[in-house]
C-alpha positions in Angstrom: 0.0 0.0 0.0 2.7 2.1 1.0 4.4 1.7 -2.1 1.3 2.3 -4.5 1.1 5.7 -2.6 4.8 6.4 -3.2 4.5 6.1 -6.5 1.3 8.0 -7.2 3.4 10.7 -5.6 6.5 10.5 -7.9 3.5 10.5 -10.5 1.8 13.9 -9.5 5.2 15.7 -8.6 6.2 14.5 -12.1 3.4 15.9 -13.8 3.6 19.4 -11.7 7.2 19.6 -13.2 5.4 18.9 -16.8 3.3 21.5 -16.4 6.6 23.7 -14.9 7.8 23.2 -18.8 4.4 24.3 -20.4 5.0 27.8 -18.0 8.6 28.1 -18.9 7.3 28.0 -22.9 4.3 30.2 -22.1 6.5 33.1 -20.7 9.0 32.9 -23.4 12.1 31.6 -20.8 16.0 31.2 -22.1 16.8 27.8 -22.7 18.8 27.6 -19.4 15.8 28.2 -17.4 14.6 24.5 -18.9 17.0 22.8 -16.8 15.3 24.3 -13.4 12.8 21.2 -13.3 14.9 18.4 -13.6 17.4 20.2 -11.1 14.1 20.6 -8.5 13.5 17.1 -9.2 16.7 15.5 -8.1 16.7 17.6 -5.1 13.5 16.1 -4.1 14.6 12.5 -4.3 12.7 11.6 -8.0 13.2 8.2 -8.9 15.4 7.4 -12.2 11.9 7.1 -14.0 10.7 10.2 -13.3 14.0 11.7 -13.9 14.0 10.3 -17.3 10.0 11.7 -18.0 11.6 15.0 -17.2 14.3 14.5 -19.6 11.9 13.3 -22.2 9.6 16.4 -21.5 12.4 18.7 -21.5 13.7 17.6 -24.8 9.8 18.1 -26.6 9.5 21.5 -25.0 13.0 23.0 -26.4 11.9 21.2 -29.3 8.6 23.2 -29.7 10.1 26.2 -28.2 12.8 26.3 -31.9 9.8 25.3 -33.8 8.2 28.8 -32.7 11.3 30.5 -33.1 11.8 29.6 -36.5 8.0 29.8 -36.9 8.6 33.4 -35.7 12.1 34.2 -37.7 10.3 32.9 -40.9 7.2 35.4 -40.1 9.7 37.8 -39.8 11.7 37.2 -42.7 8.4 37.2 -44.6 7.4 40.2 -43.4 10.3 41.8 -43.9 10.6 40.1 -48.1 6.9 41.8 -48.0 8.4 45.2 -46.6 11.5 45.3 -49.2 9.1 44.3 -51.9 6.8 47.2 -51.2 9.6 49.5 -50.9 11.2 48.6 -54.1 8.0 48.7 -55.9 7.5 52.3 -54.5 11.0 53.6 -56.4 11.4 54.9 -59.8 15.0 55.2 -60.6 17.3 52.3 -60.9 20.2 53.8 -58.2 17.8 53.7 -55.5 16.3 50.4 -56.4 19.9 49.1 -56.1 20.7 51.3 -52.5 17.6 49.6 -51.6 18.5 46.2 -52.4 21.8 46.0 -50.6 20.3 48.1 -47.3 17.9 45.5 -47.4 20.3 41.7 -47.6 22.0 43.9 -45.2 20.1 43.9 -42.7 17.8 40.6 -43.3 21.6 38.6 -43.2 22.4 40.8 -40.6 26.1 40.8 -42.6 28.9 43.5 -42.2 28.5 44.6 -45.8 26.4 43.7 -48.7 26.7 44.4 -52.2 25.4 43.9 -56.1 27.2 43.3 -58.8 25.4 44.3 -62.3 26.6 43.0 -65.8 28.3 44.4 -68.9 27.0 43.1 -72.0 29.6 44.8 -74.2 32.5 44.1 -71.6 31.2 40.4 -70.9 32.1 40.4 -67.1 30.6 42.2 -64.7 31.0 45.5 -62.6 30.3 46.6 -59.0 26.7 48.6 -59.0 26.5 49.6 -55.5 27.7 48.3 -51.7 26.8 48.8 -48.0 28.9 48.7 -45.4 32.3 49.0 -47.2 35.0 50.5 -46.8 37.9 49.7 -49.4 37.7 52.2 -52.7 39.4 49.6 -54.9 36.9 47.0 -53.5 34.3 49.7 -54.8 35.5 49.6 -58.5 36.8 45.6 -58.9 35.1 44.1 -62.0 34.4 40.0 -62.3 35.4 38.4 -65.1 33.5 35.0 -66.1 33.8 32.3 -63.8 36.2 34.8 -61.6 36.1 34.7 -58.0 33.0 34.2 -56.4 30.5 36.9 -58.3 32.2 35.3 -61.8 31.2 32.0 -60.8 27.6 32.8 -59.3 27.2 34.8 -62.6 28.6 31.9 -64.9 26.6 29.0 -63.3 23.3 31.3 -62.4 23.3 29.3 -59.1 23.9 30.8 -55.1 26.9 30.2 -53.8 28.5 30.4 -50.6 31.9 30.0 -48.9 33.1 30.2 -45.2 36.5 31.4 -45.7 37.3 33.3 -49.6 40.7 33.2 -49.2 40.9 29.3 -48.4 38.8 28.3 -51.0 40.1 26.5 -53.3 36.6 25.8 -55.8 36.6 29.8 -56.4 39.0 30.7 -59.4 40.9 33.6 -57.7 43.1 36.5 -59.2 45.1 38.9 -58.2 43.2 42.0 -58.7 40.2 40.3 -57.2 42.2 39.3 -54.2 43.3 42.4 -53.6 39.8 44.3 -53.7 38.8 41.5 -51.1 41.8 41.4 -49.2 41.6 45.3 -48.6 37.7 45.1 -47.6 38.7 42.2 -45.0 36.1 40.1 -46.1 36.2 36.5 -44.9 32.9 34.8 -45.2 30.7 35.7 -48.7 27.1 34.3 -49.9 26.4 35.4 -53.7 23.1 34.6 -55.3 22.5 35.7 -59.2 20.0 38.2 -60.2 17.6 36.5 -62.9 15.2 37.9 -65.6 14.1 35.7 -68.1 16.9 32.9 -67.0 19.4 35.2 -67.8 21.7 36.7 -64.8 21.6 40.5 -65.2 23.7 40.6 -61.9 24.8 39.2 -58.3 23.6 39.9 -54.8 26.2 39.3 -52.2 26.5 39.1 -48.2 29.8 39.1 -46.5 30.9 39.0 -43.1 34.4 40.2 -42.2 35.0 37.1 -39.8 34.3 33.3 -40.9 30.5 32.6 -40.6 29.0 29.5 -42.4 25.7 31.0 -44.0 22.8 28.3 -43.3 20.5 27.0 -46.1 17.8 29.8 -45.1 20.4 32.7 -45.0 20.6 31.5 -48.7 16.6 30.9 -50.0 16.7 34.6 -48.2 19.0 35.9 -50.1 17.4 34.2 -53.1 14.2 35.5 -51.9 15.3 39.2 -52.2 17.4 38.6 -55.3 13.8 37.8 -57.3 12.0 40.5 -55.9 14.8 42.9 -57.0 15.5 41.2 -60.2 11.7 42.3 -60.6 11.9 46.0 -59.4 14.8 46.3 -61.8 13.2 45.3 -64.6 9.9 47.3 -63.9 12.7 50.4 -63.7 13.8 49.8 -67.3 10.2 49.4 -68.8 9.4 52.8 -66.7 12.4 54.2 -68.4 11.5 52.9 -71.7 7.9 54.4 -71.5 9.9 57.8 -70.5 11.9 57.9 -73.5 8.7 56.6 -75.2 7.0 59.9 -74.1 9.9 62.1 -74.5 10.1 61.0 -78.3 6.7 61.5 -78.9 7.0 65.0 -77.1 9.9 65.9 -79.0 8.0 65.0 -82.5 5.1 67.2 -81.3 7.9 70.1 -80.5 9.3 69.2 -83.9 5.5 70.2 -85.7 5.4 73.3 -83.9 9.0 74.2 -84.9 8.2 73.6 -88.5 5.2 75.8 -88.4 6.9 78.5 -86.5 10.3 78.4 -89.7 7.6 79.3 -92.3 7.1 82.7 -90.3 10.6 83.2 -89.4 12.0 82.2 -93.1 9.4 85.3 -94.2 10.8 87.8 -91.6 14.5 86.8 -92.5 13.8 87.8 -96.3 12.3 90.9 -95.7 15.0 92.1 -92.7 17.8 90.9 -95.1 16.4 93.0 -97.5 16.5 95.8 -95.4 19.7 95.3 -94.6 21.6 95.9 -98.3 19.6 99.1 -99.2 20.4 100.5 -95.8 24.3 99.9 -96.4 24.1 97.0 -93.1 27.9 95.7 -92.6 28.3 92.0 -91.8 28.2 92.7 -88.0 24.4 93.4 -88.8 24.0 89.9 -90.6 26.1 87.8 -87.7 23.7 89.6 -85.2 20.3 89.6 -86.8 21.1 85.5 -88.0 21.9 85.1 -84.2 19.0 86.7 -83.0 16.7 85.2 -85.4 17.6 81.5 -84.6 18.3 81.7 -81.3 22.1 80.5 -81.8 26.2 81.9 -81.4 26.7 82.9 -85.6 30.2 83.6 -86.9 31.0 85.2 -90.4 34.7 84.1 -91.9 36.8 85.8 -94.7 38.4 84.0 -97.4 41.4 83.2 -95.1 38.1 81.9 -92.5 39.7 84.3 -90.2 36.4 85.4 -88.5 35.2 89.4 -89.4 32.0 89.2 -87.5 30.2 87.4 -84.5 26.8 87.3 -83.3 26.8 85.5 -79.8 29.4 84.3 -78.2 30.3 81.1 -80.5 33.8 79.7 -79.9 36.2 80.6 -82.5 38.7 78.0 -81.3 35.7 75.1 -81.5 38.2 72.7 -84.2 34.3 71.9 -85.7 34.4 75.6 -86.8 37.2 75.0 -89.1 36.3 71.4 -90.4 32.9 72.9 -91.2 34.4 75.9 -93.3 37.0 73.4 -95.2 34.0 71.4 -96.0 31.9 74.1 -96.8 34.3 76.0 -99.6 34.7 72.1 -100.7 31.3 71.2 -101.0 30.2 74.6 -102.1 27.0 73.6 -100.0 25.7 73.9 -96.7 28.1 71.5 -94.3 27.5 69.9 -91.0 31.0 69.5 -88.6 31.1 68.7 -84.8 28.9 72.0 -83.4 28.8 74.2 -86.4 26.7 74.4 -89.9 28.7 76.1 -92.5 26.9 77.9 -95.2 29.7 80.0 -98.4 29.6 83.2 -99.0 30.3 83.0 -102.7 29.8 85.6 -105.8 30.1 83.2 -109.3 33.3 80.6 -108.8 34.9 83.1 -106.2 34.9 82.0 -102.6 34.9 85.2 -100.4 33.9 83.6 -96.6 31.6 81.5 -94.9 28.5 82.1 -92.3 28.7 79.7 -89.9 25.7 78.8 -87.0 26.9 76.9 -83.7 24.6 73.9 -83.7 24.0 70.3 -83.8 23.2 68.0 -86.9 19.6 68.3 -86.4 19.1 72.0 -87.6 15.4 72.3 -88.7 15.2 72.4 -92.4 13.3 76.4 -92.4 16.2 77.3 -90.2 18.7 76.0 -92.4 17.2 77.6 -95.4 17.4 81.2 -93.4 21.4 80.3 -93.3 21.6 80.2 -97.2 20.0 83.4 -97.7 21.9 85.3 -95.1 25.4 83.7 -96.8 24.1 85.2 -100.1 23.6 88.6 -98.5 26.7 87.8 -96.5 28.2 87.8 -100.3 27.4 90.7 -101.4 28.8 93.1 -98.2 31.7 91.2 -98.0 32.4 91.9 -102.1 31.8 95.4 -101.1 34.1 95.4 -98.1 37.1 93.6 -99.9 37.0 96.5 -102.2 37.8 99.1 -99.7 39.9 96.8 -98.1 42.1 96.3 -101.0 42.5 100.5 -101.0 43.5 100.6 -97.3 45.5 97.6 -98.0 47.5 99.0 -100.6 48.0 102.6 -99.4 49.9 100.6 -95.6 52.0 98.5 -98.1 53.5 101.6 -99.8 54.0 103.3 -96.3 56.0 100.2 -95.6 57.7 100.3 -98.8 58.8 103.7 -98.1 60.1 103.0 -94.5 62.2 100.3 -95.7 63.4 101.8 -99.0 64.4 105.5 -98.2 64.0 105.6 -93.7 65.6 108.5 -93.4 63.8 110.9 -95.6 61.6 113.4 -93.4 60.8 110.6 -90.1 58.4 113.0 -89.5 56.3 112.5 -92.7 56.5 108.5 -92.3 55.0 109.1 -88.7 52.0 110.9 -89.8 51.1 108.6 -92.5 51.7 105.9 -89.7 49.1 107.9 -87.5 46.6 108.5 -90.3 46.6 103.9 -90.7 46.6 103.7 -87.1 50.1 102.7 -86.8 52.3 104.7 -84.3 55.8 104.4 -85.5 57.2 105.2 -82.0 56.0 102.4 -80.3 58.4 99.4 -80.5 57.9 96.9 -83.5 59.5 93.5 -84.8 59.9 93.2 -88.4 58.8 89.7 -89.7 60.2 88.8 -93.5 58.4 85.7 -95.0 59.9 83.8 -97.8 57.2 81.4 -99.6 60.0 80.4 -102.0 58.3 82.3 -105.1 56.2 85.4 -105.7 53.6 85.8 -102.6 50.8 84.9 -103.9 47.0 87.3 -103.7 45.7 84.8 -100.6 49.0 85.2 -99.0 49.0 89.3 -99.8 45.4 89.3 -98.1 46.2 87.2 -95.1 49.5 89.6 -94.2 47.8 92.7 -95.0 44.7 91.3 -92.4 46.9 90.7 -89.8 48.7 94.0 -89.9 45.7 95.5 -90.1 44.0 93.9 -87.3 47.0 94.0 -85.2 47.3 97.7 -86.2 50.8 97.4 -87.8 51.6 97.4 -91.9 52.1 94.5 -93.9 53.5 94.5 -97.8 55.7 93.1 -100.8 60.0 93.8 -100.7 62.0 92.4 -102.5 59.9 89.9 -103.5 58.9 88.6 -100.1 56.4 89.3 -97.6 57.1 92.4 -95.1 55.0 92.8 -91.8 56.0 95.1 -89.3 53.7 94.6 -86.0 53.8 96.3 -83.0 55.5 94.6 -79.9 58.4 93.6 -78.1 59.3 90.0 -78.6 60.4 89.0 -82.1 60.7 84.8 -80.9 57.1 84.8 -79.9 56.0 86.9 -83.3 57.8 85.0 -86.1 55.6 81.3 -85.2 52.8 83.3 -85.0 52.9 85.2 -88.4 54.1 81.6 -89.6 50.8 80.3 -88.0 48.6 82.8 -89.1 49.8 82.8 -92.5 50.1 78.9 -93.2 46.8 78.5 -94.7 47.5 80.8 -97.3 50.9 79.3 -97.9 52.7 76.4 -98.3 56.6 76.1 -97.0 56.6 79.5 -95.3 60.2 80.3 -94.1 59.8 83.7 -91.6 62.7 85.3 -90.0 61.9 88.0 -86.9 63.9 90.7 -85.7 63.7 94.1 -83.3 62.4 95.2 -81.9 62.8 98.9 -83.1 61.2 102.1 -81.9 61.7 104.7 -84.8 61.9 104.7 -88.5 65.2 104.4 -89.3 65.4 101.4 -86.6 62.8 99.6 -88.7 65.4 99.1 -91.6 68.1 98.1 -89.5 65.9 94.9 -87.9 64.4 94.1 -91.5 68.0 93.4 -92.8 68.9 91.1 -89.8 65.0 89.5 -90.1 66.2 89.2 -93.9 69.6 87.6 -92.9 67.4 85.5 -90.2 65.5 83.7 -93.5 68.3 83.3 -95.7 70.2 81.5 -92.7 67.0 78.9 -92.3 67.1 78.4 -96.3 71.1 77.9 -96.5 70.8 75.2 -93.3 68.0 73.6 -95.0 65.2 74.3 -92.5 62.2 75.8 -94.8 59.2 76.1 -93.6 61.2 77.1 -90.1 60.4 80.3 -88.1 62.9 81.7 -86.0 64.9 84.6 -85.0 68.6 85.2 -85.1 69.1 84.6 -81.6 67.3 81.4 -82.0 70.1 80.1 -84.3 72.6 79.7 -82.1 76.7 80.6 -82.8 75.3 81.4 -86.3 72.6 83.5 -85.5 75.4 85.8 -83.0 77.6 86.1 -86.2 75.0 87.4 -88.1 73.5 89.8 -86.0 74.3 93.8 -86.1 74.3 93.2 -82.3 76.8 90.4 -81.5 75.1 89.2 -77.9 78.3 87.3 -76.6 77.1 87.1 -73.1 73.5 85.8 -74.3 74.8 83.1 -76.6 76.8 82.0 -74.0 73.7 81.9 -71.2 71.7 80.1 -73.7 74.0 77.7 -74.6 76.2 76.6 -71.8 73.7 78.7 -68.9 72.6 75.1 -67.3 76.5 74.0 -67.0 77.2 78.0 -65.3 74.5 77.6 -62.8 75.1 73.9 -61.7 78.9 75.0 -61.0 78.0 78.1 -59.2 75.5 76.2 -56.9 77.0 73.0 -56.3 81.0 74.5 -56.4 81.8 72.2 -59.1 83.8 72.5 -62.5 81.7 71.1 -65.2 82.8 73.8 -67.9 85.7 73.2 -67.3 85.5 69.4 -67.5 83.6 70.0 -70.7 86.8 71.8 -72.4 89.5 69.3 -71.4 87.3 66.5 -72.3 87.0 68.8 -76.2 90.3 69.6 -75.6 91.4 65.9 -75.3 89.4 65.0 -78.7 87.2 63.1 -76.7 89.4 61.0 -75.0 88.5 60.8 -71.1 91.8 59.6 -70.1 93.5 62.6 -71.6 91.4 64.6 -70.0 91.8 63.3 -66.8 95.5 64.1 -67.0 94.7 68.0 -67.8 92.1 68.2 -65.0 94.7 66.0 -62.6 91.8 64.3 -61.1 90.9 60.2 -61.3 89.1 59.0 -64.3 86.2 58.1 -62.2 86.1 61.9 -61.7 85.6 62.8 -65.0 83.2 60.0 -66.3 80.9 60.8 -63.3 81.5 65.2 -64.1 79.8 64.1 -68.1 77.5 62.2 -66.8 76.3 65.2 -65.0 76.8 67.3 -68.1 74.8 64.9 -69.8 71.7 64.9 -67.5 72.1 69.0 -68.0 72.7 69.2 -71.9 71.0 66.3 -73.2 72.1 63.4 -74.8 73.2 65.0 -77.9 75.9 67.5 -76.6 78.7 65.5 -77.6 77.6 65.5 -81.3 77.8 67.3 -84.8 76.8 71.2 -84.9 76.0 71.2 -81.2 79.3 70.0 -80.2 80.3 73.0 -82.0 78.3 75.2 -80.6 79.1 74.1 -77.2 82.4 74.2 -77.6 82.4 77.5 -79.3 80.1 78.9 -76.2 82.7 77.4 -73.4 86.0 79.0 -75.4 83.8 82.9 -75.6 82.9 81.9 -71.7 86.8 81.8 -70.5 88.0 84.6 -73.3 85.1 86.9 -71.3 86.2 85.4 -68.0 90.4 86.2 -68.2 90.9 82.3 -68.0 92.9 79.8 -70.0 92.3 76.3 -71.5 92.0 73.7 -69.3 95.0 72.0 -70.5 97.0 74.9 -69.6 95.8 75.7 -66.2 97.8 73.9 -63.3 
């Protein structure tokens, strides 16, 4: 009896602990707090049996207690696929669908960084879109080549993949640049899942951890999860961008109808302004500005030379289209196309005389491009008109010129008048540039040198048989390439020699016989089509010149050498004349310097790194040599092989 009554006792105090496990999963207890019972028990004196009930009982209430916590992590999960979903749904530009995306693996991985990969159909591999969480620029910018790394072989299979430890896994196919990207990010554990529309991977969705983590099965379908619902945003992004550009085209024909019916009006109003125009005496200033106010654009007006004479707007005269489109325009003899500009000539019979050129794109309505024509005709016609009293002014500068360089010394006074009277004060300094064209200058080269001097109010004419310019300024180096520039379109081989400057009238003959000197010089030495001064020529140049600058031939030609010595306290010059000295040989000139050969090789090495590579040969040998002999006749000294 006693025994039944024992046991009926174990039997209710078992199930009061049962019921202890159905508390402990009511109010949500940590798992430790499941051990309580079974502790309670043994401290009461529970027989083995009802110890082992316990343990059973235990065991099936942690097991319902994970089946409500995945229960619960799967509602969540859900909700939050539902949340991303709706969020993605509610964007309309593809750079925030993709933030969105990674923000989102982010968090539902609960990963140190996530980021997408999109791909490039015309590279074939593919290139980071956007990340979250990192912090490595060159991870930012790495691109996956097929089957490279982990992204290349997500991408190349169109299957997840996932891998506890990158660095240590041998199945990914691993390169250097990728390595590096991931290496700097300090990424150790990464989950990749592909980005599918229409079984083709447009891209990869990763999740990384910067410590080793094994990413369970659901980490993955997540992933996956998210991957479809942005594979779908995405794709609803491009159709919303198609249907834009849909409406924008369909906007921009409607624009295109009214633009049409507004050219009819304007093409009216241009003929009857234009009109106006000639019989008032309008200059080609008026037609630049009217064009350019009528069609809304920057309009420039070119001479024969396309040097521009008249602007409306501010187009950009050094836009390489302007050019290409005149070329094509005198070609073609038609209305031209090039880069930003439309190029209509200005012609009167076979006689090109400029071009009217409109800054804009290919797609110049066909009313405004017929506006162009007529306003180059007109353009014609003024430009005849201006040439004409051009030529006059032209031809009354040369013969000032003519007379400066023939007789300078008959009444200065006179010269300086007629120099006043063209706009050319005489007093002011001025270079004299000579041009050689190797024959007769021909009418296009006569215009072009008589623009220039007239625009750069200086005087420009024939001597001689070669082209004259005198131009006002200071620097006769920086004004012989330009004239040559200038002047090369109307031209071929141009030899120009500069010289000055000069600041009176009898100066001005002086620097046109060393400018004269300057070309023949360039022709004897074989460099036509050169521009240069005599300065520029060196040993030569000094020899030629009516002022015989030692001390500057010298500077320019040994200067380098001078400086290093005075800084450093060394002797390179001299090193340089034993070594000529020596003819070349460095043991010879060891013995004049009385230093070690060692000392010497190492002193032209230095010269070398100073003069160039070339100092040792032919004319600038020479002229080196020639520049170290007039440095230590100026300085008092002696050869090298003299001095002890």
């Amino acid at each position: 009896m006693r025994a039944d009554h024992d046991a009926d006792a174990q039997a209710d105090r078992a199930t009061s602990f049962g019921r202890v496990f159905l508390d402990l999963l009511s109010s949500e207890s940590p798992v430790t707090e499941f051990e309580r019972p079974i502790l309670e028990a043994c401290a009461a004196g529970a027989t083995p049996a009802v110890l082992a009930e316990l343990e059973a009982a235990k065991l099936v209430a942690l097991h319902v207690r994970g089946e409500i916590e995945e229960r619960r992590r799967r509602e969540a999960e859900l909700a939050a696929l539902f949340d991303a979903a709706s969020d993605l749904a509610a964007l309309r530009d593809l750079d925030s669908v993709l933030r969105a995306i990674v923000r989102r693996a982010r968090l539902l991985l609960g990963s140190d960084m996530a980021y997408l990969t999109l791909h490039d159909p015309g590279a074939g591999d593919t290139y980071m879109g956007v990340t979250a969480g990192s912090v490595s620029g060159c991870f930012q910018h790495v691109r996956l080549g097929p089957g490279e790394g982990l992204g290349g072989l997500v991408a190349e299979r169109a299957a997840p993949y996932a891998t506890a430890g990158y660095f240590g896994d041998e199945r990914l196919r691993h390169t250097p640049a990728i390595d590096r990207a991931v290496r700097e990010e300090g990424l150790v554990a990464i989950v990749g899942v592909p980005l599918l529309q229409s079984r083709s991977v447009i891209g990869v969705l990763f999740a990384g951890d910067r410590r080793s983590r094994t990413f369970a099965a659901h980490d993955v379908s997540l992933l996956c999860s998210l991957a479809a619902h942005a594979a779908i945003a995405i794709d609803a992004v491009h159709l919303l961008e198609d249907t834009r550009r849909a409406l924008d085209e369909l906007n921009t024909a409607n624009q295109l109808l009214k633009e049409q019916s507004a050219a009819v009006e304007r093409a009216s109003q241009a003929h009857q302004l234009f009109t106006e125009l000639v019989l008032s005496g309008g200059q080609a200033d008026d037609i630049a500005r009217a064009v350019a106010a009528m069609l809304g654009r920057d309009v420039v007006i070119l001479g024969e030379q396309d040097n521009p004479v008249a602007v409306g707007g501010r187009p950009e005269l050094d836009d390489p289209g302007l050019t290409s489109a005149a070329a094509r325009a005198r070609a073609t003899r038609h209305a031209v196309c090039a880069g930003n500009f439309w190029a209509v000539p200005a012609t009167a019979g076979a006689e090109h005389l400029g071009t009217l050129a409109l800054r804009s794109g290919p797609d110049l309505p066909e009313g405004d491009r017929l506006i162009l024509e007529r306003a180059a005709m007109v353009t014609a016609l003024l430009l005849l008109q201006g040439r004409s009293v051009a030529e006059a002014e032209h031809r009354v500068r040369g013969e000032l010129l003519s007379d400066l360089l023939g007789a300078p010394h008959q009444d200065p006074e006179s010269l300086r008048a007629r120099g006043l009277r063209l706009g050319a004060d005489l007093d002011r300094p001025h270079v004299v540039v000579v041009v050689d064209a190797r024959s007769e200058p021909s009418p296009r080269l006569r215009a072009a040198a008589a623009h220039l001097a007239a625009t750069r109010h200086g005087l420009a004419g024939d001597h001689d048989g070669r082209m004259v310019l005198l131009l006002p300024g200071t620097d006769p180096a920086a004004a012989a390439p330009e004239v040559a520039a200038a002047l090369s379109h109307a031209g071929t081989r141009l030899t120009v020699g500069a010289a000055g400057p000069s600041g009176c009238p009898p100066a001005i003959n002086s620097a046109y016989s060393q400018a004269c000197r300057c070309v023949e010089a360039l022709l004897a030495l074989g460099r036509q089509g050169a521009a240069a001064t005599l300065g520029e020529l060196g040993f030569l140049g000094m020899l030629l010149s009516d002022h015989k600058d030692v001390p500057g031939f010298v500077r320019s030609v040994i200067g380098c050498l001078l400086d290093y010595d005075a800084r450093k306290g060394t002797d390179l010059v001299q090193t340089v004349e034993a070594y000529f000295g020596s003819g070349g040989n460095v043991t010879k000139a060891k013995d004049a310097l009385h230093v070690h050969v060692n000392t010497v090789t190492q002193r032209l090495d230095r010269v070398t790194s100073l003069l160039g590579d070339d100092w040792q040969l032919g004319e600038r040998a020479l002229e080196i040599r020639l520049a170290v002999y007039l440095y230590r006749l100026r300085a008092g000294g002696r050869p090298a092989e003299h001095r002890k």
